[in-house]
C-alpha positions as CSV (number, residue, x, y, z in Angstrom):
1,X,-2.7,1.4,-18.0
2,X,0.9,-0.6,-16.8
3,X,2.2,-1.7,-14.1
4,X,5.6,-0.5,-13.3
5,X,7.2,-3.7,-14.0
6,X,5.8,-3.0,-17.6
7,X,6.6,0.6,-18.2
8,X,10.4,-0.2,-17.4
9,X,10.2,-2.9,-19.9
10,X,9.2,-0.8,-22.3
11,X,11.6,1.4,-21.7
12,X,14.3,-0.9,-21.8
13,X,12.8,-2.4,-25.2
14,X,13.3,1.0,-27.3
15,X,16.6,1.7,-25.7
16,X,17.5,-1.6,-27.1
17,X,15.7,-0.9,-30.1
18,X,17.7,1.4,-33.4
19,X,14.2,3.7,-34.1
20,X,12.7,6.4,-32.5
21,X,9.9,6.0,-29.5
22,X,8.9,9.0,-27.7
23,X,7.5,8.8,-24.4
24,X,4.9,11.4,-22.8
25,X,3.8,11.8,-18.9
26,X,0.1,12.9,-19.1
27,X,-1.7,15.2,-16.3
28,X,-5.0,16.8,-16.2
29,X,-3.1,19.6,-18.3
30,X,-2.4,17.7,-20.9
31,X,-5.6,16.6,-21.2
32,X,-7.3,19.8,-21.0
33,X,-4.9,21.2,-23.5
34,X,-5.5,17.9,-25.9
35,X,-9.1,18.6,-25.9
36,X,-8.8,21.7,-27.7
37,X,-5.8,21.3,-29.7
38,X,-6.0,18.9,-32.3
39,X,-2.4,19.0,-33.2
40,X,-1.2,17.8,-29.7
41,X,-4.3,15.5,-29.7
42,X,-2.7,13.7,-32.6
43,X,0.7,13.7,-31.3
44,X,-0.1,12.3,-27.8
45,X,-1.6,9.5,-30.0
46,X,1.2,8.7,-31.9
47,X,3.5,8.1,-28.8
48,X,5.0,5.0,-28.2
49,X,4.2,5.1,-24.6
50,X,1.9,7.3,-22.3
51,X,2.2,7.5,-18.8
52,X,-0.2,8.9,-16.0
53,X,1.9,11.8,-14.2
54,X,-0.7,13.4,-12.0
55,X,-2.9,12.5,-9.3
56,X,-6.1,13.7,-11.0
57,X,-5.5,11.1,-14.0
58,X,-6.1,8.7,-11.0
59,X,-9.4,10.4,-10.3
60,X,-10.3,10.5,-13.4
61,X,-9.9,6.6,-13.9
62,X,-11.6,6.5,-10.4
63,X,-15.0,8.0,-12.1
64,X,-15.0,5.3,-14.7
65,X,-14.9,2.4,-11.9
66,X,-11.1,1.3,-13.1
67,X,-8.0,1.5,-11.3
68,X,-4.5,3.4,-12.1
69,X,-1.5,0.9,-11.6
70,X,0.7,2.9,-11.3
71,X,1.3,6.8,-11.1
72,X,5.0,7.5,-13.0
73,X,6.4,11.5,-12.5
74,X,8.3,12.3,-15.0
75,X,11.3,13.1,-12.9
76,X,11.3,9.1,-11.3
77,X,11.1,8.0,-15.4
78,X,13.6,10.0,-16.1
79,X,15.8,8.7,-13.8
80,X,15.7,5.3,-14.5
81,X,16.1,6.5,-18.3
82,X,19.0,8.2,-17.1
83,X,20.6,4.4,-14.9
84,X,19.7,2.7,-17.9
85,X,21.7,4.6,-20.5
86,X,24.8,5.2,-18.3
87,X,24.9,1.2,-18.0
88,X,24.2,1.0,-21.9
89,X,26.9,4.1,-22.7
90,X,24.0,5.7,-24.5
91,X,24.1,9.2,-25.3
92,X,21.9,12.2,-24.1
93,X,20.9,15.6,-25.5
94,X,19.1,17.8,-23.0
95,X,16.8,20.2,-24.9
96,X,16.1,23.4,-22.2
97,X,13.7,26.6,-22.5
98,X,16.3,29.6,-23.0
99,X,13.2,31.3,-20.3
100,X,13.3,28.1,-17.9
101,X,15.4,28.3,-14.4
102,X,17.9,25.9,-15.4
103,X,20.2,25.7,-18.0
104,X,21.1,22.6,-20.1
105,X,24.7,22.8,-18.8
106,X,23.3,23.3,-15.1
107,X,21.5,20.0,-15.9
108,X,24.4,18.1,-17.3
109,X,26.4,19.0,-14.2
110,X,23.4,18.1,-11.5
111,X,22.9,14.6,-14.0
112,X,26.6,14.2,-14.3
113,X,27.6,14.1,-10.2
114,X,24.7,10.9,-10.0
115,X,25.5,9.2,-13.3
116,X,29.1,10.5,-13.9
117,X,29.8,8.1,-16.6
118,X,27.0,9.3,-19.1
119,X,28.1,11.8,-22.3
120,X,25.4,14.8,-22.3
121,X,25.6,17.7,-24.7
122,X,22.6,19.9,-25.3
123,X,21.0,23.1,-26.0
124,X,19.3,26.3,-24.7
125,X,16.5,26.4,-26.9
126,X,13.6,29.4,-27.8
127,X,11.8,28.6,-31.0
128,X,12.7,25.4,-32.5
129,X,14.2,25.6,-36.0
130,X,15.7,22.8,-38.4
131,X,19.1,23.3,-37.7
132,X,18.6,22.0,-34.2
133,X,17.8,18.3,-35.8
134,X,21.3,18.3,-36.8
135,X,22.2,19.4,-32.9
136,X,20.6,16.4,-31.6
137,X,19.2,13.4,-34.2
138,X,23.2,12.1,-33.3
139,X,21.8,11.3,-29.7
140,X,20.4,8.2,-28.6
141,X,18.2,9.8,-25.5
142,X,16.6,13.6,-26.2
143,X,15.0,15.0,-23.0
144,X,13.2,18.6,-23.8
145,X,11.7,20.5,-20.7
146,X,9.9,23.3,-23.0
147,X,6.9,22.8,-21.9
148,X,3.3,20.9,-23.3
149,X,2.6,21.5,-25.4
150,X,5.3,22.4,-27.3
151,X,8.0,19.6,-26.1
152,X,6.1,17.2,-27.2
153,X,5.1,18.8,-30.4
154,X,9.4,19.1,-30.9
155,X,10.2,15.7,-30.5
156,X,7.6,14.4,-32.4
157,X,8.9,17.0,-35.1
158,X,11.8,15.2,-34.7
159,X,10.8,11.6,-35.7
160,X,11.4,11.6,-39.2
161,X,14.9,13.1,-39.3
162,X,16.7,11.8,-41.8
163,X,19.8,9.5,-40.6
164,X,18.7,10.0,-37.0
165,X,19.9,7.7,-34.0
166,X,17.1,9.0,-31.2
167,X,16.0,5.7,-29.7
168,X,14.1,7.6,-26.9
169,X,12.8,11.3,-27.0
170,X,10.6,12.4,-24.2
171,X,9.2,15.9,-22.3
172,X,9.9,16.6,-18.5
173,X,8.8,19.5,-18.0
174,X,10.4,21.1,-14.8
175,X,12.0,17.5,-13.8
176,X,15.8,20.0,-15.0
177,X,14.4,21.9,-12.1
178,X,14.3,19.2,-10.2
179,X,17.7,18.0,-10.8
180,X,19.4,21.0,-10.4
181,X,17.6,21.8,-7.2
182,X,15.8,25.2,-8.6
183,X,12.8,23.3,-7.6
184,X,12.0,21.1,-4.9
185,X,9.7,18.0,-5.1
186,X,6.5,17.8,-2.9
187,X,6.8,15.4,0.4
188,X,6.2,12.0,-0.6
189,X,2.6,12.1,1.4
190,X,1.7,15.4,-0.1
191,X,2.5,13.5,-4.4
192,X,0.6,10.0,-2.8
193,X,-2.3,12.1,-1.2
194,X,-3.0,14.3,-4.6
195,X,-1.5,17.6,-2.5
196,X,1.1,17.8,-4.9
197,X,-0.9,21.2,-6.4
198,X,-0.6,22.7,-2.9
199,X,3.3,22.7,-2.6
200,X,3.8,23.8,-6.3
201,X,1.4,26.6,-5.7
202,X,3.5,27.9,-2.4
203,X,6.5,27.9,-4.6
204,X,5.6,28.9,-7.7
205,X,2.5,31.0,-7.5
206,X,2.1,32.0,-11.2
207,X,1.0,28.8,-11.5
208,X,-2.1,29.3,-10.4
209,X,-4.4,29.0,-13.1
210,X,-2.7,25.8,-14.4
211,X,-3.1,24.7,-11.2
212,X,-6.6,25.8,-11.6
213,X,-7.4,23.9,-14.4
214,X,-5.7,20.5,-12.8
215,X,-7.8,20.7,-9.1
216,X,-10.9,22.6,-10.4
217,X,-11.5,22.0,-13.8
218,X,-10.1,18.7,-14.6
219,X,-12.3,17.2,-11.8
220,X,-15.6,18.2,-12.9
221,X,-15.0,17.1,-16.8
222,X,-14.7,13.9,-15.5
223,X,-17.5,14.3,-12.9
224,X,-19.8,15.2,-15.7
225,X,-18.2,13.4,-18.9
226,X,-19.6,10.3,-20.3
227,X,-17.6,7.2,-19.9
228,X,-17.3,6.9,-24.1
229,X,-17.5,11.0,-24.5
């Protein structure tokens, strides 16, 4: 639970740093999903830094008398990722579904016209397979938009490559979409007033039962789940 004077210093610390850190923004999904899946369990609790991305993760620290500091999208993380590495001359490597709407060459354009001084290279990606280590461990910043819970389970896979360079590896789901304007973002009173669900569900209504799980079922576990369950 940072502020966002803390996250960005994190940030900043393992882009200065020559290891690995992987980053993950958590919503009620990922918690639901965690809760059942031991593998993804483990790997949300070996990242170097976990961010609440989701108005329910604010409810959910609500129930438990504490207070969120800060909410952190993953598209708004991103971004800043995305300042700091053109400043830095650090290298990305956009990982994107081969199902998703955008492209990783859609996304290195749309990236490229804010941040024009910033090298990307990248790959559209179905099933992850070894020889894509040697695609991307020469990167310093991996961004992967495959989806939880299987981005994070790629980077992760990704963290003892031999001779690797990542500094920073980190899912954003549909923040590609974003950037190339596939998707648009919610109002800024509909993401502060937890309506966020509403607008993705007018868009994208396939969505429904993840969006389901996030307004419906994510709210009562926490309504009824012990403070230490």
């Amino acid at each position: 639970n940072l502020s966002q004077e803390k996250v960005s210093e994190k940030v900043r610390s393992f882009l200065s740093e020559d290891h690995f850190h992987q980053v993950a923004t958590i919503n009620p999904e990922f918690v639901l999903e965690a809760q059942k899946n031991e593998e993804f369990r483990s790997v949300l609790n070996s990242c170097d830094l976990n961010v609440a991305d989701g108005f329910g993760i604010k409810l959910a620290f609500w129930r438990f008398a504490e207070k969120l500091k800060v909410r952190v999208a993953g598209i708004d993380l991103m971004e800043e990722i995305l300042g700091i590495a053109e400043k830095n001359n650090l290298k990305i490597f956009l990982v994107a579904s081969s199902r998703g709407l955008s492209s990783w060459e859609e996304t290195a354009s749309a990236i490229k016209n804010k941040y024009p001084g910033l090298a990307i290279e990248g790959i559209n990606l179905n099933y992850f397979d070894s020889n894509e280590i040697q695609n991307c461990k020469n990167y310093d910043i991996i961004f992967a938009n495959l989806g939880a819970p299987h981005q994070e389970k790629f980077l992760n896979s990704l963290r003892s490559a031999e001779n690797s360079k990542i500094r920073l590896a980190m899912g954003v789901g549909g923040s590609f979409d974003y950037l190339t304007g596939k998707t648009r973002r919610a109002p800024i009173f509909m993401r502060k007033s937890g309506l966020e669900w509403l607008w993705r569900l007018f868009q994208q209504p396939r969505r429904i039962k993840r969006i389901l799980n996030a307004v419906i079922v994510f709210p009562i576990k926490i309504i009824v789940e012990k403070k230490n369950g």
